[in-house]
LODREN-457702 format. One record per residue (C-alpha): residue in three letters; x, z, y. Coordinates in pm, whole numbers, plus 32768, in hexadecimal, padded with zeros to 4 digits. Each point is the difference from the previous one (the first is absolute). Example, Ala and Ser with C-alpha at 12.3 -4.5 7.8 and 13.67 -1.06 7.14 Angstrom:
DRENSE:resn:u:w:v
DRENSE:ALA:84CE:830C:7E3E
DRENSE:SER:8089:7FBE:8158
//
This chain:
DRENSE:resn:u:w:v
DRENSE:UNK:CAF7:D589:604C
DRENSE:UNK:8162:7F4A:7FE0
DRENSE:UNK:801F:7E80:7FDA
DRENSE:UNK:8068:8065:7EB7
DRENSE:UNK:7FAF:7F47:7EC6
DRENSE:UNK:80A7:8105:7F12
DRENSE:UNK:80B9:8163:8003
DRENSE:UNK:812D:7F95:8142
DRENSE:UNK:80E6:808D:7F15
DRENSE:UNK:7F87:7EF5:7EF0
DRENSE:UNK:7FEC:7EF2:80FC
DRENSE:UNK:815E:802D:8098
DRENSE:UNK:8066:801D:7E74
DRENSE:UNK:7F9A:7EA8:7FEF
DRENSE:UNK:808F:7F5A:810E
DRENSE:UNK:8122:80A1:7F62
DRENSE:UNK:7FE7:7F89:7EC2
DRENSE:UNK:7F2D:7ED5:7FF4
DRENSE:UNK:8067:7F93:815F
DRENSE:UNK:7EBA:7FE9:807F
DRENSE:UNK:7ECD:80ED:80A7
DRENSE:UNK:7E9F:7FEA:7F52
DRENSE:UNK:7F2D:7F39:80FC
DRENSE:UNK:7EAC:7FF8:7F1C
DRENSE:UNK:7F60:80F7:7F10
DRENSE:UNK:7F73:7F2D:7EEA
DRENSE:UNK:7F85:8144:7F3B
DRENSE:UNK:804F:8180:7FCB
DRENSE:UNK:7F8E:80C7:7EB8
DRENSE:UNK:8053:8161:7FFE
DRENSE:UNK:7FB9:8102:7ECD
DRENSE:UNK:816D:8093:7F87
DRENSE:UNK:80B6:7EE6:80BB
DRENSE:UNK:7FC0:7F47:810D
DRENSE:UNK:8031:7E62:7FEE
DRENSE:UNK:7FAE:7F33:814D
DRENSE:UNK:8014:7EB7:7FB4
DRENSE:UNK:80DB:7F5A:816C
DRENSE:UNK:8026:7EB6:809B
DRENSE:UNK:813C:802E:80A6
DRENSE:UNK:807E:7F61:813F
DRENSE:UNK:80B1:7EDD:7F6A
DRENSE:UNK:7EDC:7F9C:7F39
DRENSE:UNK:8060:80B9:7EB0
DRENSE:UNK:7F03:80BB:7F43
DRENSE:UNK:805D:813E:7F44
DRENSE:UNK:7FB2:8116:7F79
DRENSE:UNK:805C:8185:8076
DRENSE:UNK:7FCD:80FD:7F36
DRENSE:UNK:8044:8197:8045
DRENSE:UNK:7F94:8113:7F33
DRENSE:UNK:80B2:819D:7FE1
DRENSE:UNK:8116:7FEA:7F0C
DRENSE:UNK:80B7:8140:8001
DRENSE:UNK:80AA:7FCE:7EB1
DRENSE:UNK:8070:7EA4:807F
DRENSE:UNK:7F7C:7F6E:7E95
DRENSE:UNK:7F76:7EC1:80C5
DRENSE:UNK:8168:7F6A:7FC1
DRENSE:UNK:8009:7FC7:7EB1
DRENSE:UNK:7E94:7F8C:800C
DRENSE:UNK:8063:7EF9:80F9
DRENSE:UNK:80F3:7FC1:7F38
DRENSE:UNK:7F36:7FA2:7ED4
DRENSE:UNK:7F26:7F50:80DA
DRENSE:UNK:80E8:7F1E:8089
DRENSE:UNK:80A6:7FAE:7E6E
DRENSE:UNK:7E8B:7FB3:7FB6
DRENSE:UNK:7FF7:7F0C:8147
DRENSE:UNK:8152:7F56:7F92
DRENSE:UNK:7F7E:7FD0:7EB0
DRENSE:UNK:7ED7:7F43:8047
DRENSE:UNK:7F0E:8134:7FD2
DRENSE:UNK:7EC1:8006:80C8
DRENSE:UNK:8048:80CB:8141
DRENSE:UNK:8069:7FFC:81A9
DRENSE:UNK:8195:7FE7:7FF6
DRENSE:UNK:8092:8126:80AD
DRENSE:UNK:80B2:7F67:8158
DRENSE:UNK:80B3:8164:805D
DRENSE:UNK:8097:8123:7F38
DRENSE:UNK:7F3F:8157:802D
DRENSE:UNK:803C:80DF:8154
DRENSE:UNK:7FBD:8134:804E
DRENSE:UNK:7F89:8045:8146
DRENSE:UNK:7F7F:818D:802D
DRENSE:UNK:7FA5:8023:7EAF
DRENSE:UNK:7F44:7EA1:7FF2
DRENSE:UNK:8060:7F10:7EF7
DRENSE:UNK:7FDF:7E90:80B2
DRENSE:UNK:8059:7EA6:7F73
DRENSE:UNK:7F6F:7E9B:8029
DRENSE:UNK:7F96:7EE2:7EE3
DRENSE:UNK:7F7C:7ED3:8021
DRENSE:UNK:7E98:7FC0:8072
DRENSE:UNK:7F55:7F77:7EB0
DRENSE:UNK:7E4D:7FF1:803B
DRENSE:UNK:7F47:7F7D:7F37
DRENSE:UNK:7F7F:8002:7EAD
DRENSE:UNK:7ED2:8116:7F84
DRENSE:UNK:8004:8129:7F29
DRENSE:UNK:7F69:7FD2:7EC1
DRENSE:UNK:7EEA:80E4:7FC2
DRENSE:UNK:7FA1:8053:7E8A
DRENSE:UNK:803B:810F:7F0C
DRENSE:UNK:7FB7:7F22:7EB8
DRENSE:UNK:810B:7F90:7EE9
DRENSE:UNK:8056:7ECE:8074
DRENSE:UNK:8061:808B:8182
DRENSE:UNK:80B7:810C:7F2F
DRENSE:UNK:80E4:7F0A:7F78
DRENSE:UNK:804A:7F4E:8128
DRENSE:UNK:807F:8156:809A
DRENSE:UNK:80A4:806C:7EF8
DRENSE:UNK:80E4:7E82:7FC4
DRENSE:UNK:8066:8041:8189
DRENSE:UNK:8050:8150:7FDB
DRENSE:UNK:80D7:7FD9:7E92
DRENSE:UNK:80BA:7EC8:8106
DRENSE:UNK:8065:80E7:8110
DRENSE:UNK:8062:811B:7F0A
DRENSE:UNK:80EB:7F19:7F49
DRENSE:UNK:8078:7FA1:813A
DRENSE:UNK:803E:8148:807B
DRENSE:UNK:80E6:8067:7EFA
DRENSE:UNK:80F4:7F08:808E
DRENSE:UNK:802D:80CE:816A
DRENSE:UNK:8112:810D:8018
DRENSE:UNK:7F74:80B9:80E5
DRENSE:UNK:7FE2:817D:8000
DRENSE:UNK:7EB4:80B0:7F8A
DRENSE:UNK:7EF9:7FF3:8115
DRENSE:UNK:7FB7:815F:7FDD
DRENSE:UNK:7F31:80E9:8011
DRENSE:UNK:7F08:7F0E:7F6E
DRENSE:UNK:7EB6:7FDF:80D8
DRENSE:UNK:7EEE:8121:8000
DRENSE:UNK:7EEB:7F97:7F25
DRENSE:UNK:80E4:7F9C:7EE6
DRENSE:UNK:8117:814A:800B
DRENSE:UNK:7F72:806D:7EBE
DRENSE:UNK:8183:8089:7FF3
DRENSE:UNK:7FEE:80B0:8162
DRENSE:UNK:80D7:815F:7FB5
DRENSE:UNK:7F25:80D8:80BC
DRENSE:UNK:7F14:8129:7F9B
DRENSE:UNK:7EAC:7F8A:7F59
DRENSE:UNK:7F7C:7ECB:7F86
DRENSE:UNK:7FB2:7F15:812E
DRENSE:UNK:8142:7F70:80B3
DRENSE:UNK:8012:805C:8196
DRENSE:UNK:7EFE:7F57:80BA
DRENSE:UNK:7FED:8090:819C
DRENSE:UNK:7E70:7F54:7FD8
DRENSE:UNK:7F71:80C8:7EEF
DRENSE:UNK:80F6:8127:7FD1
DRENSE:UNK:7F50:80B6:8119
DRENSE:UNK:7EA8:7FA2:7FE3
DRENSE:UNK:7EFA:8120:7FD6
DRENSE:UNK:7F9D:7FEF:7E96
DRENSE:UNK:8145:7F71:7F75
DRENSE:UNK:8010:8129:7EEA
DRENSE:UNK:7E82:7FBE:7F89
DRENSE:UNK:801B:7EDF:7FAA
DRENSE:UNK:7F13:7F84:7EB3
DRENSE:UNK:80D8:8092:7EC2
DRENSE:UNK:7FC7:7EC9:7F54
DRENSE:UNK:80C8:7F69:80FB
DRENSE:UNK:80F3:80ED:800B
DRENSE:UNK:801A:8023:7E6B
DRENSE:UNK:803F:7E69:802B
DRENSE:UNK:810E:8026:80CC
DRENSE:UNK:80CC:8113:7F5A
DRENSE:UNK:7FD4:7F5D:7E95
DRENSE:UNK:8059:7E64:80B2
DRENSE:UNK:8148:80B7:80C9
DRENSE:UNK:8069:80C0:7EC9
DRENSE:UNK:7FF9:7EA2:7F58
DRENSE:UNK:80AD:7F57:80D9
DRENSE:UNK:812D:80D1:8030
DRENSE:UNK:8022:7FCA:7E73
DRENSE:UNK:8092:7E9A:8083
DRENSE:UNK:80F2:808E:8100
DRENSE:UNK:8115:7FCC:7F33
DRENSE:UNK:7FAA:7E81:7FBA
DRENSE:UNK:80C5:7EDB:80D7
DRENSE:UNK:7F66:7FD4:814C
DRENSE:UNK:7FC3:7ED8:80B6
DRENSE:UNK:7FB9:7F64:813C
DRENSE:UNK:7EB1:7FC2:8032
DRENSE:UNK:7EDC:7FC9:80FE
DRENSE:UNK:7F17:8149:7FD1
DRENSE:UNK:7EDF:7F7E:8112
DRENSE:UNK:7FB0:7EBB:7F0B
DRENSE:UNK:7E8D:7FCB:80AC
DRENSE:UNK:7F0D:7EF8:8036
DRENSE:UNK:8047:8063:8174
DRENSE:UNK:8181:7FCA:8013
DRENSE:UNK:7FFD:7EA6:7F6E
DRENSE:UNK:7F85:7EC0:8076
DRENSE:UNK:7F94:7EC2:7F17
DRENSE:UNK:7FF9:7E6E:8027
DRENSE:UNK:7F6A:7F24:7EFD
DRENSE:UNK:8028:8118:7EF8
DRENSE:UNK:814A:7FFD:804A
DRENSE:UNK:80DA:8170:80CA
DRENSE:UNK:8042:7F87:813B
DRENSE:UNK:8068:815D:80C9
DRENSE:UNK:8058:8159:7F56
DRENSE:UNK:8005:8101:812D
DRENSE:UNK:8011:8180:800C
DRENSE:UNK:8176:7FFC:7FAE
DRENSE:UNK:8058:8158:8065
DRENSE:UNK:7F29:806A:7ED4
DRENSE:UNK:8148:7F9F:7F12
DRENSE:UNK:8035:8107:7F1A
DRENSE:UNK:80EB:807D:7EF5
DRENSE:UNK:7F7E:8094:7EAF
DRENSE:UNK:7FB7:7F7B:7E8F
DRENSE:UNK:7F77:7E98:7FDE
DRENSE:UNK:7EBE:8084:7F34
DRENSE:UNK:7F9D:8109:8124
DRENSE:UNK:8012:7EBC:8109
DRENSE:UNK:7F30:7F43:7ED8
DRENSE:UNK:7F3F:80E6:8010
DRENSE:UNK:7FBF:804A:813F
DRENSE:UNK:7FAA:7E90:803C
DRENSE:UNK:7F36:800A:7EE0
DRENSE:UNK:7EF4:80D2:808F
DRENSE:UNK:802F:7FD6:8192
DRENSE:UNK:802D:7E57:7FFA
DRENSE:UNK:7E79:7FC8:809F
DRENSE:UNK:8018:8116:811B
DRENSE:UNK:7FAF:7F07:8118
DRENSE:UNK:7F73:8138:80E8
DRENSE:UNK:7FC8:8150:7F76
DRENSE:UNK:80CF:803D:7EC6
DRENSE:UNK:7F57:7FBC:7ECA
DRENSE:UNK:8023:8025:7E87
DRENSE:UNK:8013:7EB0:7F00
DRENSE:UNK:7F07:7FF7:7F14
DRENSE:UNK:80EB:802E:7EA6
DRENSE:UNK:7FBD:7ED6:7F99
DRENSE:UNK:80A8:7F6C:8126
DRENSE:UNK:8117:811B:7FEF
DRENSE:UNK:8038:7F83:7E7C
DRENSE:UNK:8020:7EAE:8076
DRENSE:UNK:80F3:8017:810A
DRENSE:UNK:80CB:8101:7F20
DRENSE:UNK:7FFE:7EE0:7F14
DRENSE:UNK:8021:7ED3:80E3
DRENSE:UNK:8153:80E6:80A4
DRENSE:UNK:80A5:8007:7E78
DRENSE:UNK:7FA3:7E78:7FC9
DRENSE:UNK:80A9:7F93:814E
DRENSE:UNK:8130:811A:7F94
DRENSE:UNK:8014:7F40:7EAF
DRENSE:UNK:8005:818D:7FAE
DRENSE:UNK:7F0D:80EB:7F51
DRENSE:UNK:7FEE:816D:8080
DRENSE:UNK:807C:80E7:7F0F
DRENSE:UNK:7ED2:80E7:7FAC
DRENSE:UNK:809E:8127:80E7
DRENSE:UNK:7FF1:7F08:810D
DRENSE:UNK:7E9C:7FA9:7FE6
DRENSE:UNK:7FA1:815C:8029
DRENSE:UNK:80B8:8016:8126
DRENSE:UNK:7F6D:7EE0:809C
DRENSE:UNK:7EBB:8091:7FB0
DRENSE:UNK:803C:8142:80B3
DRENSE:UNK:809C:7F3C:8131
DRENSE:UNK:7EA7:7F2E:801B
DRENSE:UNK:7F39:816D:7FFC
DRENSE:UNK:80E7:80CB:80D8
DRENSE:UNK:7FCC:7F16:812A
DRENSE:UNK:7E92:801B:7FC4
DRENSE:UNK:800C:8162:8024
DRENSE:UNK:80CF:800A:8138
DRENSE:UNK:7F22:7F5B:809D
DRENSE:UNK:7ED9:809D:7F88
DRENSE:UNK:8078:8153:8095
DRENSE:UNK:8034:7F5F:8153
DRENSE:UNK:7EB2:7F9B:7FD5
DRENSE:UNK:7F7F:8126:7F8D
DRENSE:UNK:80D6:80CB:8134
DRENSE:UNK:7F6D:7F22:80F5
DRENSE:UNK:7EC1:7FB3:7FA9
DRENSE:UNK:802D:7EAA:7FE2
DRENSE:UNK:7F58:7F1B:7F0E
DRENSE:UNK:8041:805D:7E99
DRENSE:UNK:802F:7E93:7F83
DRENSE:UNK:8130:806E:7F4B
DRENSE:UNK:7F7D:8175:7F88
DRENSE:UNK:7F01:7F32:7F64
DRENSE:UNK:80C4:7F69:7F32
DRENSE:UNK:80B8:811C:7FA7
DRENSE:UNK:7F12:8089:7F5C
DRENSE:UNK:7F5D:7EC7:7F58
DRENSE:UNK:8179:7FB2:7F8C
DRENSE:UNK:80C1:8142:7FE2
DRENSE:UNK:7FD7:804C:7EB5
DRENSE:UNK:8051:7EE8:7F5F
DRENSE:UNK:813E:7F76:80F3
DRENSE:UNK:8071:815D:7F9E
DRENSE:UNK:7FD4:7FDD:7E85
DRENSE:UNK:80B5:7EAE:8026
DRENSE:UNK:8116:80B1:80CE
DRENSE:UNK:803B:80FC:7EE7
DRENSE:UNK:7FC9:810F:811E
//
């Protein structure tokens, strides 16, 4: 044991950069990232956050974050730039508890998500910054491997990762062949982790977006999309009813002031059944829960009539 609140490499990173050691832990999450939440020894409280970034994309998705911050957007404002120490990305934000994720998959919570997310993306279009790429894993429908699924180190070597169900697989090849139809179509920037989980609420009203390293870079009706089926994941991943996935498709054009083109819809609708199915095979792999191979197969068919796929 060390007297160590953090990583020494992190901590003597702050008292480079923030001018000031971490004297309290207030609170430490760690799944892909880790954020510890620090009182430090002047009486400021911040946020760290470190996570592997070896295709230094974390940048541009601070980037975005901190345009969103400046703007008025619900979210911590970035206090550093992005270092890299030993292959670690590391930055601190501002220390912003508080509110309570709002847990619902109905119409109405559709709508709400899908107002916040149309804000950001309009937003977004405003930051030069280069493409945060590649994209993350569960939505690198575009990946230019071999096969269908993108690289994932958690699954890819799992016994039983080439029997898996056929329907599954079928769903996959006919959603990815869809989707790279709309390769050629503008991308955008985008958030492509738009859960229940990663945003907090007060009074109805967004009052912290987090997850920011999830920024990604593709066409605005795969992020619709995307949003449209994942919004009330607020543990394990699940699917949107489709009424719910209509309405926050819908919702996302109103705030726009912009209808989807037809083409567009489709995508969407494959983006809101490919994340389904990503997370169905890790489920599947790992013998996890099947909340969201359930719903595969209750909604496959017709999210993949409505995607054209």
């Amino acid at each position: 044991m060390t007297d160590s609140l953090l990583d020494p490499r992190i901590e003597a990173w702050c008292v480079q950069e923030l001018g000031a050691r971490p004297a309290e832990l207030l609170m430490c999450a760690t799944h892909m990232s880790q954020v510890a939440g620090v009182r430090l020894d002047d009486g400021r409280e911040v946020v760290i956050k470190s996570r592997p970034d070896p295709t230094r994309r974390d940048v541009a998705c601070l980037a975005v974050q901190r345009a969103a911050a400046d703007a008025g957007f619900p979210c911590a404002r970035p206090l550093t730039d992005v270092a890299y120490l030993d292959g670690l990305a590391v930055h601190a934000e501002e220390w912003r508890p508080g509110g309570e994720a709002l847990v619902g998959d109905d119409p109405k919570t559709a709508a709400l998500f899908a107002r916040l997310l149309a804000d950001l993306i309009a937003l977004a279009r405003r930051v030069p910054v280069p493409p945060p790429l590649p994209n993350p894993p569960w939505v690198r429908w575009d990946h230019g491997g071999p096969g269908i699924w993108p690289p994932d180190a958690d699954v890819d070597d799992t016994p039983g990762a080439d029997e898996l169900p056929p329907y599954l697989v079928e769903t996959a090849t006919r959603l990815r062949a869809r989707l790279m139809k709309s390769f050629a179509a503008p991308c955008v920037l985008g958030h492509a982790d738009w859960e229940s989980q990663n945003v907090r609420w007060i009074g109805g009203r967004a009052h912290a977006v987090h997850d920011w390293d999830s920024i990604a870079w593709m066409p605005e009706a795969a992020l619709v999309g995307f949003a449209a089926g994942a919004f009330a994941s607020s543990g394990a991943p699940v699917l949107a009813p489709l009424a719910s996935s209509e309405a926050f498709i819908t919702s996302y054009e109103d705030a726009r002031g912009r209808r989807l083109a037809d083409d567009e819809r489709a995508v969407a609708w494959a983006a809101s059944l490919w994340l389904a199915v990503h997370n169905a095979r890790a489920e599947i792999l790992h013998q996890w829960p099947k909340a969201s191979w359930e719903q595969v197969l209750a909604q496959g068919d017709e999210r993949l009539e409505r995607a054209r796929a």
